[in-house]
C-alpha positions, -999 to 999 in steps of 0.1 A, spaced: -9 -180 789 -40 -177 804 -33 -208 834 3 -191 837 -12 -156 847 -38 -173 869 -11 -190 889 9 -159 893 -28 -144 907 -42 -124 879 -74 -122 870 -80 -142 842 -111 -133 815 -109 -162 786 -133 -144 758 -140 -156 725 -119 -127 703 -150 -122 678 -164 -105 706 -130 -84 706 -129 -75 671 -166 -66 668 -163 -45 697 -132 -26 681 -154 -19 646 -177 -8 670 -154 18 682 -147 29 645 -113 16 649 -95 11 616 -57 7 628 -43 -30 639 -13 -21 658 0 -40 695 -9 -3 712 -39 -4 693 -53 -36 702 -41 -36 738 -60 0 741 -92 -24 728 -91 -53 748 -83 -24 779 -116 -6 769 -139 -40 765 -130 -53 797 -135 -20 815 -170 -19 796 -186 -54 795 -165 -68 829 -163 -104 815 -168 -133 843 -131 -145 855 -120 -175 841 -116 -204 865 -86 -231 851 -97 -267 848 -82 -292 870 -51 -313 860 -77 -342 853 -98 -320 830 -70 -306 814 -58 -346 809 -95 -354 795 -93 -326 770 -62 -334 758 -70 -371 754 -102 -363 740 -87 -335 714 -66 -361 699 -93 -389 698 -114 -362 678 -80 -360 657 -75 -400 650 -112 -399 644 -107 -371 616 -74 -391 603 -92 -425 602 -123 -406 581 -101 -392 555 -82 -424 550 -115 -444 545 -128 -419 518 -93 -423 497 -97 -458 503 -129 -456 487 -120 -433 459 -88 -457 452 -87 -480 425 -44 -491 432 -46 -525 450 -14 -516 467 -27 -485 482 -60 -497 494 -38 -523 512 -18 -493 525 -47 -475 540 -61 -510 552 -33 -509 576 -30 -472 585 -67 -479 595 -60 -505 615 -32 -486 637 -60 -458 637 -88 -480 652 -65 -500 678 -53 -458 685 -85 -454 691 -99 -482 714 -65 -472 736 -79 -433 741 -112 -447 747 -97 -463 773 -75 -439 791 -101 -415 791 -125 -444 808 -97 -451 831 -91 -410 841 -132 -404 846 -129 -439 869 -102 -423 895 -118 -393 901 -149 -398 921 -162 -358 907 -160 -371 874 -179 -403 880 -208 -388 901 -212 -368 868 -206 -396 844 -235 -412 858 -261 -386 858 -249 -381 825 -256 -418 813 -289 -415 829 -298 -393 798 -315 -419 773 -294 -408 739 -262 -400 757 -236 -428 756 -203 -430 776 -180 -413 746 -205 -390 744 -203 -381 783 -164 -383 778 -167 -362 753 -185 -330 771 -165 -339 804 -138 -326 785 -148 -300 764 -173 -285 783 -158 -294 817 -173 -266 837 -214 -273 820 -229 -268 855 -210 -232 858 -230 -220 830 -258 -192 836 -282 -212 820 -289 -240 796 -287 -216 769 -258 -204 777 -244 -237 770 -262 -243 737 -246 -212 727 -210 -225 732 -219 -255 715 -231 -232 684 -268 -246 683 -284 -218 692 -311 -203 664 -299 -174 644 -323 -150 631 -323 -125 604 -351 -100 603 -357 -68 591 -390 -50 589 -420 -69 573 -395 -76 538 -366 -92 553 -376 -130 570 -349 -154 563 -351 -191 575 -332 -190 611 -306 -214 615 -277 -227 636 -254 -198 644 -223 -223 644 -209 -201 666 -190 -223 687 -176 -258 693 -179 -276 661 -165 -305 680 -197 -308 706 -222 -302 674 -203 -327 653 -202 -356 685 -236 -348 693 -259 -356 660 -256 -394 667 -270 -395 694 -296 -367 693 -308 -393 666 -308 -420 693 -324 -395 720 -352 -392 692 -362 -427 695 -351 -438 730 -356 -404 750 -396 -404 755 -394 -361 759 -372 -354 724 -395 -383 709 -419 -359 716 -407 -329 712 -391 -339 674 -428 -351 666 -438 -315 671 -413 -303 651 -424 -325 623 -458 -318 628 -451 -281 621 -432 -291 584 -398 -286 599 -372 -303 576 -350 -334 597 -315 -311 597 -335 -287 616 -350 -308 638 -315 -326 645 -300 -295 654 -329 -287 679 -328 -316 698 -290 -317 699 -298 -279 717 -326 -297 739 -302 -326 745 -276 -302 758 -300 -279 780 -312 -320 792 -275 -325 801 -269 -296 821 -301 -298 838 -288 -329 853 -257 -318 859 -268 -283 878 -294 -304 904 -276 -335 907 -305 -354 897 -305 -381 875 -325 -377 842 -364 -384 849 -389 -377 820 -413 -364 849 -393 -340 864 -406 -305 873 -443 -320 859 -474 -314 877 -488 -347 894 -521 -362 876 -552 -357 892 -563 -387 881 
């Protein structure tokens, strides 16, 4: 709906609708009608003036859809290795054998297409590389927020980002007797958090600054799923750092020289 209202030369605001609904409580109201909830969405856009939406291009809409539905063979291939496991019937462990098989060779082929579609177009391979310059960040995972974060560099900020990825810190405080634990807010693309902790693992041994910066985090008693999630937020502001200058990744960068 959205790309057919911007082609007819609406303004388009794509929001998340949680922000909708909270906004509606916050208006006391307690009816769920079409009049109801147009009046609503009428009164938050007046008020808040979300950013217009800008469509992806036909090649990012391409690489979304291609990578949506490698994300689903993954999913399919991951349940049908846990029955396999469970399984004791010969019969259907040689069942799931071959369902796995179609799955992988499924696979390899949307691996490819989505290499082949970030190959013809020469915006999405000046990105590709700086992307791969980041130590950690492998070509499915640069396929991977080419498509679902296609716009990164639009962002306000590197938090900004983090945010849509759900790996920003949540905190609940209250006074001096409420101090809970903060944690992921989750509030986001599951997708990005979930394609993202491999390699934040590998950025923690090959990338020299989250090598560093999870050795902090260590050093201060932080348990591992903690630090995971942080450097998959570093990792992410790292990525669209890149992406906003234009500059490959360099350890270095924005560091004072040595006096030395």
């Amino acid at each position: 709906m959205a790309q057919a209202l911007h082609a007819e030369g609406f303004q388009v605001s794509v929001v998340n609708p949680r922000r909708i609904k909270g906004f509606g409580m916050s208006q006391m109201q307690r009816n769920k009608t079409d009049k109801v909830d147009s009046g609503v969405i009428a009164t938050f856009c007046a008020t808040t003036e979300p950013e217009p939406w800008q469509p992806p291009t036909e090649t990012q809409r391409k690489m979304r859809a291609l990578e949506q539905h490698r994300l689903d063979l993954k999913k399919s291939l991951v349940q049908h290795k846990n029955r396999q496991q469970t399984t004791k019937d010969a019969d259907i462990k040689a069942s799931l054998q071959r369902l796995m098989d179609g799955l992988e060779a499924e696979l390899q082929a949307v691996d490819k297409q989505l290499a082949d579609v970030a190959e013809q177009c020469q915006e999405l391979r000046e990105r590709q590389e700086l992307l791969l310059s980041v130590p950690g960040i492998g070509v499915k995972s640069v396929h991977m927020l080419l498509s679902l974060i296609y716009d990164m560099e639009n962002y306000k900020n590197a938090r900004a980002v983090a945010a849509d990825a759900g790996v920003t810190p949540a905190h609940h405080e209250s006074g001096t007797s409420v101090h809970k634990r903060p944690k992921l807010s989750k509030m986001g693309k599951a997708a990005v958090r979930g394609e993202l902790y491999m390699p934040a693992l590998n950025a923690m041994r090959t990338n020299p600054i989250l090598r560093t910066f999870a050795e902090r985090l260590r050093s201060k008693g932080k348990p591992e799923p903690v630090i995971i999630g942080a450097v998959i937020r570093k990792l992410l502001h790292i990525c669209y750092g890149v992406l906003k200058n234009k500059r490959p990744f360099d350890p270095h960068y924005g560091r004072e020289p040595s006096l030395a």
